[in-house]
Every structure is written in structure tokens, then in C-alpha cells.
C-alpha positions in Angstrom: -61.6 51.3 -77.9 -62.5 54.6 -79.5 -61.0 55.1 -82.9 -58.8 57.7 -82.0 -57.0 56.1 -79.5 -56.1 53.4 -81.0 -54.7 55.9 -84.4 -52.6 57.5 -81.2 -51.2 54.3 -80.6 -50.5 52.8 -83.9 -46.7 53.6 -83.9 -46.7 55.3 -87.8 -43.9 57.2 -88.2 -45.9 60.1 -88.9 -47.5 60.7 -86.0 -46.9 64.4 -84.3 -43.5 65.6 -83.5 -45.0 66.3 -79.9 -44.8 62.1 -79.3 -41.0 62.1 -80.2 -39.0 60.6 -77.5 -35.7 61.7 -77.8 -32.3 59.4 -78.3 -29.6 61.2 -76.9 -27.3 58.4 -78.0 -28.5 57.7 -81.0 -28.5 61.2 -81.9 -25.2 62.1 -80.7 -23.7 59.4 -83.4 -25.5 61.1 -86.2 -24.3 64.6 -85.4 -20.3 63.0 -85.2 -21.3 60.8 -88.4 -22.7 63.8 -90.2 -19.3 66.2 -89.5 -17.2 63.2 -90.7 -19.4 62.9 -93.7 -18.9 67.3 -94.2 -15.4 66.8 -93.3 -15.0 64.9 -96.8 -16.0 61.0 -95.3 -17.6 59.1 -98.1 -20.4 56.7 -97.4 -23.7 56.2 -95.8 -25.2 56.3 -92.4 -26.7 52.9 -91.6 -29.7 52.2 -89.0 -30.0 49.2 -87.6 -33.7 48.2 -85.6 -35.8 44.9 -85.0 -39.3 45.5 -86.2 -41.4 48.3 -84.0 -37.8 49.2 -82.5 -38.7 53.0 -84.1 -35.8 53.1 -86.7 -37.9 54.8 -89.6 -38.5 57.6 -87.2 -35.0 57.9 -86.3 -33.8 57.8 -89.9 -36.1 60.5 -90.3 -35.2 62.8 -87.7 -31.8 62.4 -88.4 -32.0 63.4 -92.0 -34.1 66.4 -90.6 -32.1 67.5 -88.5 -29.7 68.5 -91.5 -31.8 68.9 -94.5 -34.7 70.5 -95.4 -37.6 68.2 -95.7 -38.2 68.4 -99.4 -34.7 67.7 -99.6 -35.1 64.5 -98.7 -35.9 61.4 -100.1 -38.1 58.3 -98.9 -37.3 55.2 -101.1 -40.1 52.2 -100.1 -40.0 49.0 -101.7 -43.0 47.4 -102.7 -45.2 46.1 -100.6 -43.8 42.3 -101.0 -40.6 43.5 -101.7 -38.8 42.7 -105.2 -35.6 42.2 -106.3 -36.0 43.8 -109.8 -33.7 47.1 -110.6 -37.0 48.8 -112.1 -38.7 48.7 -109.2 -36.1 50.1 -107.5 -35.5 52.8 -109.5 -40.0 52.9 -109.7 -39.1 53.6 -106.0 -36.5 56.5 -106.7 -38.6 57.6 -109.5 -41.9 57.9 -106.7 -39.7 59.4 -104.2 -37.9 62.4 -106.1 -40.3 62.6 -109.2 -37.4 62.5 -111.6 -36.9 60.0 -114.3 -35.3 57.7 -116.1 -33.4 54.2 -114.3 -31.5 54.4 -111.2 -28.1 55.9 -112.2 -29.8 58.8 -114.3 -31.8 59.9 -111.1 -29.0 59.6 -109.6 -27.0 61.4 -112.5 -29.3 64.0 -113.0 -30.6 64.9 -109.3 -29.3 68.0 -107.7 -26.4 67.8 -104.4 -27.8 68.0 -101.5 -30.1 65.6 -101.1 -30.6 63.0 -98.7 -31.9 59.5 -99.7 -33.6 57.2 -97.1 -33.4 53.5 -98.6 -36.6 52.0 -95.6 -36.7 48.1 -94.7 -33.3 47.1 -96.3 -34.6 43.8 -95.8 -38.0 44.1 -98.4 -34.6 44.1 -101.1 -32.8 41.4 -100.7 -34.0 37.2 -100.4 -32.1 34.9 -98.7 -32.4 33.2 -102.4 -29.1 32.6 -105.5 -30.3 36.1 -107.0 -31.3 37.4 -103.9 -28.1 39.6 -103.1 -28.7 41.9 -106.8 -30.6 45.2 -105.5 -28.3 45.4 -102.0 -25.5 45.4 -104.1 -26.7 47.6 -106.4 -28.0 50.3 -102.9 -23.9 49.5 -101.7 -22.5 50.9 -105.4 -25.2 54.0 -105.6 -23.3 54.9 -102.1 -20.0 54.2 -103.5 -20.6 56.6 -106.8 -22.8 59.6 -105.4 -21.8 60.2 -101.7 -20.2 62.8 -102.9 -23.3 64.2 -104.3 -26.1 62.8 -101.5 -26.1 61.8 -97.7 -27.6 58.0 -97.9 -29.3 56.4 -94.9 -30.2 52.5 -95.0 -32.5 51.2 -92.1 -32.7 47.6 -91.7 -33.0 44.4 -89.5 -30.2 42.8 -87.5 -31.5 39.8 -88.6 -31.4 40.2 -92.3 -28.3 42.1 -92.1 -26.1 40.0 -90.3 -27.1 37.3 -93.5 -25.9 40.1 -95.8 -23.1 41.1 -94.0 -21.8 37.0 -94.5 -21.9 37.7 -98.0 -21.3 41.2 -99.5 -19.5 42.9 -96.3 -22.4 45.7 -96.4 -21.2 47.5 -93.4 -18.0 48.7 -95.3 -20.5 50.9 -97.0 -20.9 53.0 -94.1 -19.2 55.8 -91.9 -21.5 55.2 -88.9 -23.8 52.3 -87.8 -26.3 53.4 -85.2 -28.4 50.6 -83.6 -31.9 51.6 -81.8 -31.2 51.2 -78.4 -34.2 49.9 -76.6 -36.1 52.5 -74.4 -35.7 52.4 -70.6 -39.0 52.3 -68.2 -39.2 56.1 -68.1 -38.7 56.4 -71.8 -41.5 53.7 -71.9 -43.6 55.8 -70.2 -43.5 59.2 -71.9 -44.1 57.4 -74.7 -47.3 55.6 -73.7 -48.7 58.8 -71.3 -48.1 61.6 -73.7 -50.3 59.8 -76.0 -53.0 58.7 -73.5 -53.2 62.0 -71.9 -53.8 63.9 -75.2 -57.1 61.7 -74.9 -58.6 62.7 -72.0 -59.1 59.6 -70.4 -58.8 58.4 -67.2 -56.7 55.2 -66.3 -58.1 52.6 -63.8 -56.5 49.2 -62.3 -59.2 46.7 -63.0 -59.1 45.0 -59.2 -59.4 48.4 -57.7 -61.5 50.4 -60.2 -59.6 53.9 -58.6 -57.8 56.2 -60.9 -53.4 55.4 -60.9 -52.6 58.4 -60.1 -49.7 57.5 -57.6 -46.6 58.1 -58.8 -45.1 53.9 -57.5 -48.0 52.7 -58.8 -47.2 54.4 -62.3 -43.7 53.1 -62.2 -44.6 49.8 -61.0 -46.9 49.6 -64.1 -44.2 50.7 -66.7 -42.0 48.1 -65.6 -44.3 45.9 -66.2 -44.3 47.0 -69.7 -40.6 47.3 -69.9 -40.1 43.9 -68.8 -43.1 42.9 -71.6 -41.5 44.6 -74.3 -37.9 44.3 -73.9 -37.7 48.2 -74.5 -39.0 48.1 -77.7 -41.3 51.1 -78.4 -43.9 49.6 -80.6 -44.1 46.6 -78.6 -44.9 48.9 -75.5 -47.3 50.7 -77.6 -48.9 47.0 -79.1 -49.3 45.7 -75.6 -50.8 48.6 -73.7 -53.7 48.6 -76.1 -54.0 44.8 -75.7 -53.9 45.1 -72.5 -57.0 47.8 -71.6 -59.6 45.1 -70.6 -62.5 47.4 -70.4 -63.5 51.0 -71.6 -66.6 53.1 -69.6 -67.3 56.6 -69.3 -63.9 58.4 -69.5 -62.1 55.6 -67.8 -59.7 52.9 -69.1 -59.5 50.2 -66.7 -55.7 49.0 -67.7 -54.0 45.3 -66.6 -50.3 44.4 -66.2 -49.3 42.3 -69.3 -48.8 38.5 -68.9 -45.2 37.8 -69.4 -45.4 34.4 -68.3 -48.1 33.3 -70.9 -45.6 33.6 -73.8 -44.2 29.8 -73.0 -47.1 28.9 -75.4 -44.4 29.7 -78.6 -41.6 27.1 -78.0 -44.4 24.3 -78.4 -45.7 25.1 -82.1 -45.1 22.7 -84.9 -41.4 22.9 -86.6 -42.4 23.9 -90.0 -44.0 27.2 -88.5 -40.4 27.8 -87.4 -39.1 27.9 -90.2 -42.0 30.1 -91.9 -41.5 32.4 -89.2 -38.2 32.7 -88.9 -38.3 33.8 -93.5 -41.1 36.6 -92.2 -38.9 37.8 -89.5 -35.8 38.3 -91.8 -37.7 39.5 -94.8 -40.4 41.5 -93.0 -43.5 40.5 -95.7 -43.6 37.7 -98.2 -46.0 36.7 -100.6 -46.7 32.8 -101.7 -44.5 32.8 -104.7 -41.3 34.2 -102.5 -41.9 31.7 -99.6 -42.3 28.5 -102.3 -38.8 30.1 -103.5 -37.4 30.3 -99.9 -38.2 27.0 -98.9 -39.0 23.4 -100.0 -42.4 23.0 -99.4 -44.7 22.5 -102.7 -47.6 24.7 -103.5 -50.3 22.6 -101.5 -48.4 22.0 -98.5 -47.4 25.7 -98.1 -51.3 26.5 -98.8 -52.0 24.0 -95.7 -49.5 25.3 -93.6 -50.3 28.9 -93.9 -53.7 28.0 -93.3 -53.2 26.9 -90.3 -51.1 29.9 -88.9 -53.8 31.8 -90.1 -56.2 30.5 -88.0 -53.8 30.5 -85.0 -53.2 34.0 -85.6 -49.5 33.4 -85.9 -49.1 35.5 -89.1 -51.7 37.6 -90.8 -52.6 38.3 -94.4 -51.8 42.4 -94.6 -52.8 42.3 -98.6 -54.5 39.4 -100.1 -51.6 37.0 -100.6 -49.3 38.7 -98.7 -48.2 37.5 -95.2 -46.8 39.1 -92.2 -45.8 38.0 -88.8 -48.8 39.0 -86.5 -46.6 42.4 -84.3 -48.0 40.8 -80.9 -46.4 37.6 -81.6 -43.2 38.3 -83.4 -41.5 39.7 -80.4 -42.3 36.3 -78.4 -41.1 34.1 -80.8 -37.8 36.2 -81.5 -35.8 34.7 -78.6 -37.7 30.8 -79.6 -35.9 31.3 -83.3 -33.1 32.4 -82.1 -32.6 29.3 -79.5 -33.0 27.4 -82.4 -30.4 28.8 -84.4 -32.8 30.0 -86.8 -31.7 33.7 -86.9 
């Protein structure tokens, strides 16, 4: 594929504003969160989103909508996550180019401003110390609401861990879940991409453009069934699934929902290393030693091996993610297995 397309595809959060597909509901529970937060409401606005589900766009949007951009600030953790104050506050520090620790930012930082906390889940471990920097994010919302608007995006998975111990919704005046797209949505979202391309699309059996309008919706709910209405998984499987590129023409297949059985006959231990990716999002091999009871050789083995199947992938050396085309499959295997 050339280049470009796949960039139009990759699902960053900074692509155009022309590729926005709007959330009416979503949206509509920001504006009545945001007039109960001007009305005098204390507390944070908390998004809640499985990986690719688009909830570091819609934290931005929202935040937006109401502030001026350079009134707004992006707090990312680390690439393997930490649970260390300082790099929290490395991560205020980086975001509003203020100094000092986490309550003189704070402290010293003008009203007005928004802070987005991304990946809630790259902050916390599932470990004795693990709970230190969400409690931390839940007091900075307690003290300074009064000051900034605070928006937390994070995984349902990880979450609903947190939730069992520091009640981490009561920190918030409005909880907005990413509601998964609907086959139309799907489809603006894939075609307003592809068309900015130029290219032509093609059925590989029949080699003639789709230019029908049934056999365009037929197609999408393919993908909708695929991708459960997640965007980024649309947008993962529609490049996976372009078999052959010639000329201006991309000859596109349905994708194979029935060859996902595969996942619910892998070994158990790759369960369980799953199932830590999914609700931390990226580990490294000291965190995942930590996390489980595996020794240093046997984890080495073991993530070998899912290497090589192309279960997870290394995104920095040492670092380990769940590969994006798989996760989504093996979701609904963890959680038969009470694993999430």
C-alpha cells in the first residue's frame, strides 16, 4: 500500500478535523457535564474507551469545544507507564512548561485551564503500590477543580479494577463511555479517508468498481460485524483486508469473522500475559516479572514465543504491547475466562 494511505488510516488522534465523525451522544453529556461544572459542580469529566474505541479524540474535542487550545493541557505517561510522583509531575511539567512538583504546577498555574490525564491505565499496576499516582490524579481533582476542568480517559477494564479499590468514579461529575459506531458511522469513517486518496475500490472476485450503493452497505456490515463498532478496529481491518493494489484500484475483501476461533486454543500462560497488556495497555519485562509469578527465564521464553506468533509486539525494545489486530479477538476469550 502507498505510504499515504496507510498514514490516512493509522487512527492518531491528530489526524484532520475533516475525518471527525461526530458523537451526538457523547457530545451532548459533555455540554450538560460542562454547565454543571460552570454552575459551581466540582470534579472531573471521565472518558471511558477500550483501546482504538477513539477516546483521546473525544477527550480532545470535548475540551475544545470550551477552551482555547493552548489552554489546554495533554498529560502522557511514559511510554511503559510509571508509578513514580516525578514522572508524573515530568508529565505536567512537559505539558504546561511550568515547574516545580505536582502541587506547585498546580499551585502556580493560571484558572482556566483544562488538563487531559491520557491512558489512565499507563498509572496505575495491578501491583501492592500500584494504586499511588491514581490516588494522587483523584486528590489534584479534589483540590483544584475549582481552578481547572480535568478529563481522565481510560479503560473499562483497568478501571473497573480501580473502581474495587479507591471508588474512582466519585471523582467525577459525568462519565461518558465511547459508544461504538453504527455501520453508517463505520463508513464515513473509512470513505472519507479513502476518497481523499483518489483510489478506486474493487471486489476481488469481480474486479469492477463498488460503486452500488447495497453493495457499499453490504460491505460495511461486514466491517461492523468485524469490529464490533470500534473505530480503530474498522480502520485496522480495512487495510488488512485490501488483498491487492494496481493502477488506481484497490481490490478490497470482506473480513473473516469466522477465522478468529483460532484465539480460544492458545496456551494458558498467554492468557494471563494478555489479559496484564490489555488492562495496562504497555508493559516492559520488569513490570510483567512484578505482575506475575513467572521468573526471569521463563517470562523471556514465553514472550518469545508470542513474539513469533505475532500475539504481542515489541513497540520499544523491551517494551511489549498487544498486537491491535489481535486484541479485539481475544477480548471476549479473556473475558469468558474471567480474566477481565
Amino acid at each position: 500500500l502507498p505510504p499515504y494511505y496507510i498514514n490516512l488510516f493509522s487512527g492518531r488522534s491528530s489526524i484532520g478535523k475533516e475525518f471527525w465523525i461526530d458523537r451526538p451522544v457523547e457530545i451532548v453529556q459533555a455540554d450538560k457535564a460542562l454547565q454543571r461544572y460552570n454552575a459551581g459542580r466540582r470534579g472531573g469529566v471521565l472518558i471511558v474507551g477500550e483501546r482504538n474505541s477513539g477516546k483521546t479524540l473525544l477527550s480532545k474535542t470535548i475540551a475544545y469545544r470550551f477552551y482555547k487550545e493552548q489552554h489546554v493541557y495533554q498529560v502522557f505517561p511514559p511510554a511503559s507507564g510509571s508509578l513514580l510522583e516525578e514522572d508524573l509531575a515530568a508529565a505536567l511539567r512537559k505539558a504546561s512548561g511550568a515547574f516545580g512538583g505536582v502541587h506547585q504546577i498546580m499551585a502556580s498555574e493560571p484558572a482556566g485551564r483544562t488538563w487531559i490525564f491520557h491512558d489512565l491505565e499507563l498509572w496505575w499496576e495491578r501491583s501492592e503500590a500500584g494504586m499511588r499516582l491514581v490516588s494522587l490524579i483523584g486528590d489534584l481533582i479534589d483540590r483544584y477543580s475549582s481552578k481547572f476542568l480535568f478529563i481522565v480517559n481510560a479503560n473499562p477494564f483497568a478501571l473497573a479494577f480501580i473502581n474495587k479499590l479507591l471508588r474512582f468514579n466519585s471523582y467525577f461529575i459525568e462519565t461518558i463511555n465511547c459508544r461504538p459506531f453504527d455501520a453508517e458511522q463505520l463508513r464515513d469513517l473509512i470513505l472519507r479517508r479513502h476518497e481523499t486518496s483518489g483510489l478506486k475500490l474493487t471486489f476481488s472476485k469481480s474486479g469492477e468498481e463498488i460503486r452500488s450503493e447495497v453493495k457499499l452497505a453490504s460491505l460495511f456490515h461486514h466491517y461492523f460485524r468485524y469490529s464490533g463498532g470500534n473505530p480503530g478496529v474498522a480502520l485496522n481491518a480495512w487495510l488488512a483486508n485490501i488483498r491487492q493494489v494496481y493502477g488506481d484500484n484497490l481490490l478490497i475483501v470482506h473480513p473473516d469473522i469466522a477465522g478468529t476461533s483460532v484465539f480460544r486454543e492458545l496456551p494458558a500462560d498467554w492468557y494471563i500475559i494478555a489479559a496484564a497488556l490489555v488492562l495496562h495497555k504497555r508493559l516492559d519485562t520488569v513490570r510483567l516479572l512484578r505482575l506475575t509469578d513467572l521468573d526471569e527465564v521463563a517470562m523471556e521464553k514465553l514472550l518469545l514465543s508470542m513474539l513469533r506468533s505475532a500475539i504481542i509486539t515489541e513497540r520499544l525494545p523491551g517494551l511489549y504491547v498487544l498486537n491491535q489486530y489481535v486484541e479485539p479477538h481475544l477480548l471476549g476469550v479473556l473475558k469468558e475466562k474471567d480474566l477481565l
